[in-house]
N, C-alpha and C positions, 0 to 999 in steps of 0.2 A: 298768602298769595302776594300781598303788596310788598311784603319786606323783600321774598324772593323776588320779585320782578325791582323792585330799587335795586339788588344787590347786581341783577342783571345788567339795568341798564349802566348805573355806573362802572360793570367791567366792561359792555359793548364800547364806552364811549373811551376807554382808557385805547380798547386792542382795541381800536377801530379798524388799522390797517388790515390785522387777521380778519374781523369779522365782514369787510368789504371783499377780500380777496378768497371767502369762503363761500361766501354770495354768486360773488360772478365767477368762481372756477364751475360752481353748480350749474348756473346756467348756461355758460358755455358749453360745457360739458353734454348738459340734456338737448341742448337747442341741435349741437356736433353729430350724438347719436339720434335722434331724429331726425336728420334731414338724411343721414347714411342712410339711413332703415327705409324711410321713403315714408307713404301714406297707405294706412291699411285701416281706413272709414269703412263703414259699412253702416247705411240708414235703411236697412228695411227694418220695420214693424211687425213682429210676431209675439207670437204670446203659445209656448209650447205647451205641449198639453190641451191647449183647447180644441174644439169640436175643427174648426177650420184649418188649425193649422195638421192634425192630426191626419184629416182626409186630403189636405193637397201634398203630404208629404206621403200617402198611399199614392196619390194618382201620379206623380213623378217617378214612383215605382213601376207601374203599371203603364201607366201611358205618357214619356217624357217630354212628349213636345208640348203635350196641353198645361204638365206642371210646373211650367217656365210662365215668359211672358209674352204678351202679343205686342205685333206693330199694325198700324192700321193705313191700308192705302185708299185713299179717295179721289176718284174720278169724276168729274162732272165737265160736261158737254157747254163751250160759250155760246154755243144760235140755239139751245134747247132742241135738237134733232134728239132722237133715241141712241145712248150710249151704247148700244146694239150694234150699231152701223157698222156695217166695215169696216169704213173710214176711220172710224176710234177704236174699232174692237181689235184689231193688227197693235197701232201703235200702246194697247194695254198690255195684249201678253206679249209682246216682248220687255214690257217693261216687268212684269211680270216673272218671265222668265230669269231676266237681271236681278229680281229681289232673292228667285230661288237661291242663285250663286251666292248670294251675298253672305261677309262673314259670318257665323255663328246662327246660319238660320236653318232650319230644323224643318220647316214645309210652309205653303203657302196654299192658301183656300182661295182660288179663286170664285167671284159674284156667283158665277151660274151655278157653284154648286151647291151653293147653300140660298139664295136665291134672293142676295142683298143688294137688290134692284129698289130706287126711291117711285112711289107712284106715281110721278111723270116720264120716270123714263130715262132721266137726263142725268142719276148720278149712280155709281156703281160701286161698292164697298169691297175690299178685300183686306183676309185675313193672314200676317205673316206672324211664323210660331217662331221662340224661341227656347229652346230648351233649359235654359240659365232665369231667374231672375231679373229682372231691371239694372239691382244691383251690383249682380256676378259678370254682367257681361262688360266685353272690354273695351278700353276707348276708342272710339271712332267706329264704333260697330252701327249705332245710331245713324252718323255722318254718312256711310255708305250706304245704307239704305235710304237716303235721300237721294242719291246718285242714281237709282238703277231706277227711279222713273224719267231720265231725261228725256227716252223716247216718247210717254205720251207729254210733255211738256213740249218736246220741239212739235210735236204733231196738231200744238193749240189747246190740247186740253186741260182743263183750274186742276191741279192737284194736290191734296193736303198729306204730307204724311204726319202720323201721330203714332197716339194707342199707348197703354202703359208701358211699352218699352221705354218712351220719350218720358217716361217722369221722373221730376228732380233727383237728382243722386246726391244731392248735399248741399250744402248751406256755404253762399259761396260772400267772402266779405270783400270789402274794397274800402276806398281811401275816403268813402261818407264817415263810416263809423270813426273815423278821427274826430270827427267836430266833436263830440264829446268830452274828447280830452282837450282841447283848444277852450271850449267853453269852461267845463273845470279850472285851467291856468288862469283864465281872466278872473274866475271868484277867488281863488288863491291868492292874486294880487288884492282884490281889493279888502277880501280878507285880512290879509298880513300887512299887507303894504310895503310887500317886500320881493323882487323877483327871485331872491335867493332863498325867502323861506317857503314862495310857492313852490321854488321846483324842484324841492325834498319829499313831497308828497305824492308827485307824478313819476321822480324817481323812483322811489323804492314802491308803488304799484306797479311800477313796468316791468322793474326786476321780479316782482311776486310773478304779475302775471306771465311772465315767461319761462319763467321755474316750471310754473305749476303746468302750461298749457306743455311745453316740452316732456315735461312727463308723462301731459297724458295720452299723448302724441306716443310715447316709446309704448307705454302701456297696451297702446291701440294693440300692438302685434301680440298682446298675449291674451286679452278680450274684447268683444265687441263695445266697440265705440264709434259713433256715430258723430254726426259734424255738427248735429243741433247741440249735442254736449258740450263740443268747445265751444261753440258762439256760446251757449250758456258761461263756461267758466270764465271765458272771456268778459263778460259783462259783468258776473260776479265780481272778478278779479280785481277789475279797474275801479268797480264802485264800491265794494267794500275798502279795497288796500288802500285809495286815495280816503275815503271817511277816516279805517283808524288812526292813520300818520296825522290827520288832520286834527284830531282832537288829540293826539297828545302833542303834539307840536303845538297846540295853540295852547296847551297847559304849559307849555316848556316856556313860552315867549312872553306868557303871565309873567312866570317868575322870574325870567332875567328882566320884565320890566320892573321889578321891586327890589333888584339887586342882587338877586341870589348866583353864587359862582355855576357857571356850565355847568359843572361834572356834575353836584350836587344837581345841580334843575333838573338834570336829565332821569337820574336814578327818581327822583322825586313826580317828575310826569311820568314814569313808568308806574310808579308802586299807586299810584290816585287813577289819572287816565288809562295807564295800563292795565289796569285791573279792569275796570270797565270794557277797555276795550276785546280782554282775554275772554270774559263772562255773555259779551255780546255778542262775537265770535261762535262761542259756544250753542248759543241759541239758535244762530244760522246753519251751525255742522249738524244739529238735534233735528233740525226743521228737514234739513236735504234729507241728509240717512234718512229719515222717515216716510223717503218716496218705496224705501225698499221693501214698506210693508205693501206696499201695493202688487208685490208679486209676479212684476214684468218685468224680464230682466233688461232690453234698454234702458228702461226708466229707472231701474236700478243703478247703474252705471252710470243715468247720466246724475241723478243725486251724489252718489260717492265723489263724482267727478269735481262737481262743483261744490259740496263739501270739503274736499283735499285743497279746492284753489282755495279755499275761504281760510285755513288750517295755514297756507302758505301763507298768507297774508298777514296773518296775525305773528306770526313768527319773523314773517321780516318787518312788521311794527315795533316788535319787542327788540329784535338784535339788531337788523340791518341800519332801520332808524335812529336810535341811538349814537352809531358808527357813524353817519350821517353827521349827526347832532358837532359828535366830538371834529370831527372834519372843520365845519365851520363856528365854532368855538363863541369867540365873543362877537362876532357880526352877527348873529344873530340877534343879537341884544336888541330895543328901540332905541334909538337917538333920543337923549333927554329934548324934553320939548316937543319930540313928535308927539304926533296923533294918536298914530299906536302904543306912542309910551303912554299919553292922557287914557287911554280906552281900555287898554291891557291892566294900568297900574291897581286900579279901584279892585277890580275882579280878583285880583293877588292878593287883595287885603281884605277880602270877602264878602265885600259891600257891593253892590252894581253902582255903576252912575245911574245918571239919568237919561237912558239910551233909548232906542224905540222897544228894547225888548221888555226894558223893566217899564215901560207905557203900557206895551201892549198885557204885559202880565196882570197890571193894576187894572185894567178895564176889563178884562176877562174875568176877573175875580172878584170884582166888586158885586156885582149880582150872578156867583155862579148858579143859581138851579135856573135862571134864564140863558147862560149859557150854556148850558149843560143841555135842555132843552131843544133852544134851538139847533143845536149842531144835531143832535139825534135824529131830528125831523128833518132838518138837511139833510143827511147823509142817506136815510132811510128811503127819500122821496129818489134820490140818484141812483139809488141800488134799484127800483122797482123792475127797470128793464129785465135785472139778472134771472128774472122767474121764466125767463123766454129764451135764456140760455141754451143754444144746441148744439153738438158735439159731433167731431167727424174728425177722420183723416185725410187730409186733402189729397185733391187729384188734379189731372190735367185742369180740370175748372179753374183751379185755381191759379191755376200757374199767371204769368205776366202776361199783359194785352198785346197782341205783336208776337206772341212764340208761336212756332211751328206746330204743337204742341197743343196749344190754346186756340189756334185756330182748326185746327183738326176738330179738338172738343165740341167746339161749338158749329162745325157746320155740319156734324155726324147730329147732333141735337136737333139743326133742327130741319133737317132730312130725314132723320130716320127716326128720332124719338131721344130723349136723352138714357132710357136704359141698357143701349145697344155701348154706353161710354166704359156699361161697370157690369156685363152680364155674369152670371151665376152661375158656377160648375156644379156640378151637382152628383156627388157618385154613389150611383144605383150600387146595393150589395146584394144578389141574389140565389147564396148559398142557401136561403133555405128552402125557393124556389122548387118544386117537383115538378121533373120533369123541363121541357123546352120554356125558356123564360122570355118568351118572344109577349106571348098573350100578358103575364102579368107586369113588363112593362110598359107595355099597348096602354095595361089598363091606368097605371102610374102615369105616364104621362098626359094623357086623357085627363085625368083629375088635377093635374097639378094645372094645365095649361086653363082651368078654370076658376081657380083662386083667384082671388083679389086681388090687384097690383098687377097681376102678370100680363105679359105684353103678346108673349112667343116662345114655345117650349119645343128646343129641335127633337128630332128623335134622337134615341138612345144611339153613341157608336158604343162600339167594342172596343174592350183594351187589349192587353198583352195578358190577363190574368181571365178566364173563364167565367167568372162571378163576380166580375166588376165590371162597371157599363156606365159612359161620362154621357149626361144631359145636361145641353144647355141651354140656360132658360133668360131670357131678357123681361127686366122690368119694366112697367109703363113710368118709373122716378129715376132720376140722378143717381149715382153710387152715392152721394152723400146726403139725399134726402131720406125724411123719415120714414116714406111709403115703402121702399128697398130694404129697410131694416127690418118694417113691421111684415114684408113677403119673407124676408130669412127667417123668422120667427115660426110665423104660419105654415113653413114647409115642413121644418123641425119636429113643430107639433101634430102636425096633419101625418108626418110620417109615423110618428112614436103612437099616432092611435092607429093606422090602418097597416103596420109593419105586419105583424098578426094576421090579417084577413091577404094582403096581396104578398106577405113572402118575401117583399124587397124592402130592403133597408136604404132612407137617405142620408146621404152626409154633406150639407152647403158647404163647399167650400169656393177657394179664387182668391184673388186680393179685396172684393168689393164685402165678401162674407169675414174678410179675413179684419176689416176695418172694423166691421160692426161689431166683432167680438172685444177689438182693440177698445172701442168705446164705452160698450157694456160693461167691460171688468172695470174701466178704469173710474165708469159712475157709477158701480158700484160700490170702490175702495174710498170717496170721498169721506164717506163717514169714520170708518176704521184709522185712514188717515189720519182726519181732523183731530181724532181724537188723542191718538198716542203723543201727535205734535204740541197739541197743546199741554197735553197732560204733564209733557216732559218738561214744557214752556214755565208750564204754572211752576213746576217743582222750583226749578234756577230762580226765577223769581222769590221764590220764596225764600231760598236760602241766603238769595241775594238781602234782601230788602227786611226780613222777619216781621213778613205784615202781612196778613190775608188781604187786605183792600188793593194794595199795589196790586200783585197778581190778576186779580180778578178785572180788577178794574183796564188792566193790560189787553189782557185777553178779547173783553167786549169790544174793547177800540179797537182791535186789530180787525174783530170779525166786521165791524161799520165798513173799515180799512175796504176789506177785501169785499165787502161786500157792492161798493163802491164803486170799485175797479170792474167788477162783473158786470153792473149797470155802465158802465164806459166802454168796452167793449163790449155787450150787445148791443149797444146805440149806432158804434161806429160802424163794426163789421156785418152785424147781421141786419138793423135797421139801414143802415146807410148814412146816418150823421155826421157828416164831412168825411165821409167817404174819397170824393173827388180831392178835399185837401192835404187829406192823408194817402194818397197813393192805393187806396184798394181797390184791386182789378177786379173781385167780384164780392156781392154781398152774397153771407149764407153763414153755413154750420163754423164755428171754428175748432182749431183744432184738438184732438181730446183730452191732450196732455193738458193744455194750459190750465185748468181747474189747480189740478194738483200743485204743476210745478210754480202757480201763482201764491199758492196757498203758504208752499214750503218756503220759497225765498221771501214772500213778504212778511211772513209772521218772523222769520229771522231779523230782517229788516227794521222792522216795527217794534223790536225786541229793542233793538242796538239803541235805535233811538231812545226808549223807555231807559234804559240801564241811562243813559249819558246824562237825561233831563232829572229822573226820577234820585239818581245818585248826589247829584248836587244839591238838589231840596233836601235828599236826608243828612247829608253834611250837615247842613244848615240847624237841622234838626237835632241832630246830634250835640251841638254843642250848645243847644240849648235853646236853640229859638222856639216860638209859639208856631201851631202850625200855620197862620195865616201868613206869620215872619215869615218863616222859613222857604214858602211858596214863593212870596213875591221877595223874599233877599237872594233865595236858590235858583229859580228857572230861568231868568234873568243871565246868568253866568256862561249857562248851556243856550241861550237863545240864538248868540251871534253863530255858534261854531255847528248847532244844527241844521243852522239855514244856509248855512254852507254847503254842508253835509249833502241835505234835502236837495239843494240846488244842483252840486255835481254826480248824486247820483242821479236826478232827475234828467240830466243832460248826458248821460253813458247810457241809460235807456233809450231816450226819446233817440237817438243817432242812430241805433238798431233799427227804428221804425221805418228807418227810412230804404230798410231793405227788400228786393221784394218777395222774397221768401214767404209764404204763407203759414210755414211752422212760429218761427222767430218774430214778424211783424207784430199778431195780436199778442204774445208772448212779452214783449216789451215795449208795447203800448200799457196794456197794463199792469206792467209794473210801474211804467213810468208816473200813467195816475195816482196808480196806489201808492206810491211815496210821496206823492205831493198831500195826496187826503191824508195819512198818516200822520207826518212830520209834520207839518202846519195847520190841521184842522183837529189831529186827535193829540199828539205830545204836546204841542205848543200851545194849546186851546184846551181843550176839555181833559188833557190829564191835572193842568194846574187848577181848574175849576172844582173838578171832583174831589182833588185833596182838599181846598179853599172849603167845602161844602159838607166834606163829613169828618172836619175838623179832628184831635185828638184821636177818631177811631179808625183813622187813614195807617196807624202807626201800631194797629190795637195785633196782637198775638197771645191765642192762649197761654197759661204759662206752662202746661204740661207740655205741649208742642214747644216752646220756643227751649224749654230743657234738654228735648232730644234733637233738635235740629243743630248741627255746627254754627261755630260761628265764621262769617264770609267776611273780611275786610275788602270792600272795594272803596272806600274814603283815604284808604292809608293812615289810618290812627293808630296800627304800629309800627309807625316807622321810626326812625332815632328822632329825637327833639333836636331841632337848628333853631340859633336866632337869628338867619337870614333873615325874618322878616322886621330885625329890628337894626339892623345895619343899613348906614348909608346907602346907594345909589352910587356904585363906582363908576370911573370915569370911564368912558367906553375907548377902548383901544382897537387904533386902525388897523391891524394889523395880529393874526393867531397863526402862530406856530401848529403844523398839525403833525 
């Protein structure tokens, strides 16, 4: 691997011009046919084959305006007179009638027939159908149905419109998520010390990222993908592609500060850092793919997704960067006498100075089983919240304080109850039924409307199909509280025992049943998940490092990592823990993905780091040091360019946060924690402790296992022998021919 990637980067850096111009015809090219093609997003949440999704694609058969989605009109009266009155009852149905006309609407239930009177009197509910999705339907279809209540608005009356037609359709970014990259340039500079070697790292992540996201963009038209997937690759993108560039460029700028020629530097930070960064890589694509055992095809795609930007990345680490390299030739070099040349040279000759990293390594090590210690009990006491973790799909609830959307939600809450926001379809099947099936669903919903949870169980309509019959039933909780889930449960079961006795078969479905299934599979899969990812995790580890302790000891920190992150957002989002400073419009469930997708991108993450820190101590090791040497002569090396790393992926996440998205917000909040507890509490801290603490047997591998295992060069010790490092310090020349 290392000699291949030397041989690499030394030809990237020769054909620079081809390998720049191969780059950006790509992206041009992808960027050219995606914008032709246009946007073919699509964010619903389904999960085929299961109980819900099965029964609302019968009832769209059968009865199409109910298998779509609603909009919800609200009426409320300013002197509290009875919404009955004349006076307001005129200027409703005509506004009313205005909703019928409206595009793509499919019927509308006005108050009196269903009887969504508030018990004072003064607000009136009505229901418009849509035959499409939230999704399916087109734009401005929403917009106009806000239009066709002007009558009762110019007539004086408050009116909200909402209902899940109005729910988010996508994840919409803007010019915040910049500060990310802004804050990255600044570490870059102070990093390097250089504006020309920071802005080769923001370079070729921007080209990664736009390769990769115009791909997936053209992709869209041939499977579903969803717009949380690219904010996902997008965030990927930028914070992996700016880490690898980062760490082999600051191995490149090592070596020109000890005098080694460009081309040779270049091939040489490919075949050391580039290995690492190849293998680190790898751990991140292992982590994503590994959403796919979870058996939901969004979440399938959206892992591939941001697996592929991650594959992009590393690829223009290895060629594009290079081609970079060779561009700026010997400016890159330090100025004899600088800073950077005093800071960079030591590390070239494999010694650290005496910087904050090799302090902080020697204090952490001095008594590791009290570090080691303490951080476990730290970490463990921040994770406790995580046990109170609760999972949902968001809905209008959640949406932004001020939306039309959100204020619907909440004044339907608390007028009419909050489960009138997420009611429950529910379709009766009464083929086995003998005879008139009037009495045995008298008798069906008679029982159902006395379970537990439930609010109000309409009577049964008729569909288009003779043996199917839609009830619906509203809960006394939220669609995304746990009382609505545990009624979907109890109908399920209450049906599967009295199906036998009454003849009629149920089937919950809707989007509120449709969520709760979304949730259940997906805490379900955490364990299968976990497993396969880590398991794959362990393996590269192993191959990498031929040490059982690395691995193992990888693995526990990542699970502190993440478990960390979990206690961090249920503090924020569901306890309310700076809630107000962080922008969350409401406290509750969060969303159900982010278990998973937290799990797959940090353990990739946590990986990357491991290979960068863990590689340099085994350098060190390799060539002979003791292991205490080797801890505090190796981690030292990787201290400056992690905390880099750490920093500007920390600042690509936290920028996300500042969205108000409620898929995306608690999604890169905690990542954002979990790389700071990662990077700086578990590799920079207790991975050097633990090697420092079980000395010698940090390095230990059976020898029947390490016989069959390959051997993995990420040190580059077969590379060619140079004695650049015994040649002078050449003069630096103003001036590279490229």
């Amino acid at each position: 691997m290392a000699t291949l990637l030397y041989r690499l980067g030394r030809g990237a850096f020769r054909r620079r011009r081809l390998v720049a111009s191969l780059w950006l015809g790509a992206l041009a090219a992808l960027l050219a046919v995606s914008g032709a093609l246009g946007s073919a997003l699509d964010d619903e949440f389904t999960i085929p084959g299961s109980e819900s999704q099965q029964a609302l694609d019968t009832l769209r058969d059968v009865l199409p305006p109910a298998g779509g989605t609603t909009g919800q009109l609200l009426f409320t009266t300013p002197d509290g007179s009875p919404v009955t009155d004349e006076k307001w009852a005129e200027p409703i149905a005509r506004s009313l009638a205005e909703a019928a006309r409206a595009p793509e609407v499919s019927a509308v239930v006005p108050p009196e027939e269903v009887g969504t009177y508030s018990p004072d009197g003064r607000t009136a509910l009505a229901t418009v159908r849509y035959p499409e999705t939230a999704f399916q339907l087109a734009p401005g279809t929403t917009e106009a149905l806000e239009e066709t209540v002007e009558p009762a608005r110019d007539a004086g009356l408050r009116v909200h419109v909402g209902g899940q037609a109005f729910s988010p359709t996508g994840v919409q970014m803007s010019a915040k998520e910049l500060v990310g990259v802004l804050v990255a340039l600044v570490v870059l500079v102070i990093t390097f010390g250089s504006l020309l070697a920071a802005g080769m790292p923001l370079l070729s992540a921007l080209v990664g990222v736009g390769t990769a996201v115009g791909g997936l963009l053209v992709g869209g038209h041939l499977f579903t993908l969803s717009s949380t997937a690219v904010t996902l690759a997008v965030m990927l993108g930028l914070a992996v592609g700016i880490d690898y560039a980062l760490f082999i460029l600051s191995r490149h700028r090592s070596q020109l500060a000890h005098g080694m020629d460009p081309e040779e530097s270049a091939g040489r930070a490919l075949g050391t850092a580039g290995s690492a960064v190849v293998f680190a890589g790898l751990t991140v694509v292992v982590a994503l793919c590994g959403l796919s055992v979870v058996g939901i095809p969004f979440l399938t795609v959206m892992g591939l997704g941001g697996a592929a930007t991650v594959v992009v990345a590393v690829l223009v680490a290895v060629t594009l960067l290079p081609a970079l390299l060779g561009f700026a030739g010997e400016r890159l070099r330090p100025a004899p006498g600088s800073r950077a040349a005093r800071r960079d040279r030591p590390a070239a000759q494999g010694a650290p100075a005496a910087t904050l990293g090799a302090r902080w390594v020697r204090a952490v090590t001095r008594r590791p089983l009290l570090t080691v210690l303490a951080l476990v009990v730290g970490l463990l006491v921040v994770a406790l919240p995580a046990r109170e973790l609760r999972l949902a799909l968001p809905d209008n609830g959640s949406a932004p304080v001020g939306s039309t959307e959100r204020e619907t939600y909440d004044a339907i809450s608390d007028t009419f109850g909050p489960g009138l926001n997420g009611p429950l379809l529910i379709l009766a099947d009464t083929t086995d039924v003998e005879g008139d099936p009037a009495g045995a669903l008298e008798t069906v919903t008679g029982q159902l409307d006395g379970l537990p949870g439930m609010a109000e169980v309409a009577p049964p309509r008729p569909t288009e199909s003779e043996t199917d019959w839609l009830i619906e039933a509203v809960p006394t909780t939220g669609p995304d509280q746990e009382g609505t889930e545990r009624l979907v449960h109890t109908i399920r079961d209450w049906s599967r025992d009295h199906a036998a006795d009454t003849g009629v078969t149920l089937a919950v479905t809707g989007n509120t049943a449709v969520a709760v299934d979304v949730s259940r599979q997906l805490s379900d899969s955490l364990v299968p998940f976990g497993a396969v990812v880590v398991g794959l995790g362990l393996l590269i580890l192993l191959l990498v490092f031929r040490s059982l302790v690395v691995p193992l000891k990888a693995t526990l920190g990542f699970l502190l990592s993440v478990a960390a992150a979990f206690g961090a957002v249920v503090a924020v989002f569901e306890w309310g823990w700076l809630a107000g400073l962080l922008d969350v419009s409401r406290t509750g469930p969060v969303v159900s993905f982010l278990p998973i997708i937290l799990m797959g991108v940090l353990f990739g993450l946590a990986m990357d780091y491991e290979v960068f820190v863990v590689s340099r101590i085994h350098e060190r090791h390799a060539h002979g040091a003791d292991p205490t040497a080797s801890v505090r002569e190796g981690a030292p090396l990787a201290f400056r360019v992690v905390t880099a790393a750490a920093l500007i992926m920390f600042a690509v996440f936290a920028s996300f946060v500042t969205m108000e998205d409620a898929i995306v917000k608690p999604i890169a909040f905690g990542l954002a924690v979990g790389v700071l507890v990662d990077a700086f509490l578990v590799r920079l801290t207790l991975v050097p402790a633990v090697l420092v603490l079980v000395g010698r047997a940090g390095w230990w591998l059976p020898g029947w296992l390490g016989r069959r295992l390959p051997h993995v060069d990420v040190e580059g010790r077969g590379l060619p022998a140079t004695d650049a490092h015994d040649t002078p310090e050449p003069v630096r020349r103003p001036h590279t021919r490229v």
